[in-house]
C-alpha positions, 0 to 999 in steps of 0.5 A: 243811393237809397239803402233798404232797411234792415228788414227788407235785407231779411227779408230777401236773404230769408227768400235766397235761403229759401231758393230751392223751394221755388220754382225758378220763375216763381223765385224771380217773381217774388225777387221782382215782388221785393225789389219794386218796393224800392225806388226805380232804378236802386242799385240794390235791387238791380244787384238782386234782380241780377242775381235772381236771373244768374241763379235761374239761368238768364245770364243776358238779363242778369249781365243787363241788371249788373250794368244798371245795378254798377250804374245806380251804383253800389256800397261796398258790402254788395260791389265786390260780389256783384262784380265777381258775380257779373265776371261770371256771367260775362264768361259764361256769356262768352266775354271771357276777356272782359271777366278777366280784366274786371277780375284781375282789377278786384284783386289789385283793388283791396283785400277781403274775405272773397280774395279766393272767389276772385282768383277761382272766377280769374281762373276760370274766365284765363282758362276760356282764354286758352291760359291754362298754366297761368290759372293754374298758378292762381289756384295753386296759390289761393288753395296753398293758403288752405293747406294744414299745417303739416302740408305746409312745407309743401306749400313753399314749392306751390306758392314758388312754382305759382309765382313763377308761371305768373 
């Protein structure tokens, strides 16, 4: 797998900062401009090719460039928002079976400072699926992690009844 250099990652994350200056083909134009400076087929800029179209409303050709982008492969710093990102796009696409399951296996996977997107996105593909208390459970127990100080005596009874309905 070939990485980009440090300057091709600003470069992109300086155009992602800049996204609601662009009409959305001429964003993707200018993805697709990056992205071909790296070698067919790198899973980095399938990830981004991913995303662009994500963010500009082609979740069919985003869910292809996932694929190709999980394929090609990716190192950890892009994996799990990738995969959060495709579960997305596979409950917006419909699949909401299919979100839950890659969802339900990143949060077993490891922990990390996107452990909250995980469950919202969890949440959200359970509830396409008719699982309502059990997505609400989830939320209530990433939100309870959140709560100040005072409330926490409450957070007893969030984290008790979101365990419960598990």
């Amino acid at each position: 797998m070939t990485t980009p250099d440090e300057r091709w990652h600003r470069r992109i994350a300086d155009l992602w900062a800049a996204f609601d200056d662009h009409e959305p083909q001429a964003f993707l134009a200018k993805v697709k401009e990056l992205t071909s400076e790296l070698p067919s087929g790198n899973g980095i800029a399938e990830y981004e090719l991913a995303s662009a179209h994500d963010s500009i409303g082609h979740e069919a050709e985003a869910a292809m460039h996932y694929r190709r982008a999980f394929a090609a492969g990716l190192p950890d710093s892009h994996r799990r928002r990738a995969t959060i990102q495709f579960a997305s796009t596979l409950r917006n696409l419909g699949e909401a079976e299919e979100s839950v399951r890659l969802l339900a296996a990143e949060r077993e996977a490891g922990s990390d400072e996107l452990d909250d997107a995980v469950t919202a996105f969890l949440a959200l593909a359970l509830t396409d699926l008719d699982r309502d208390r059990e997505a609400a459970a989830l939320a209530l127990g990433a939100l309870s992690r959140h709560l100040p100080r005072p409330i926490l005596a409450g957070t007893r009874t969030l984290r008790s009844s979101a365990s419960s309905r598990e």
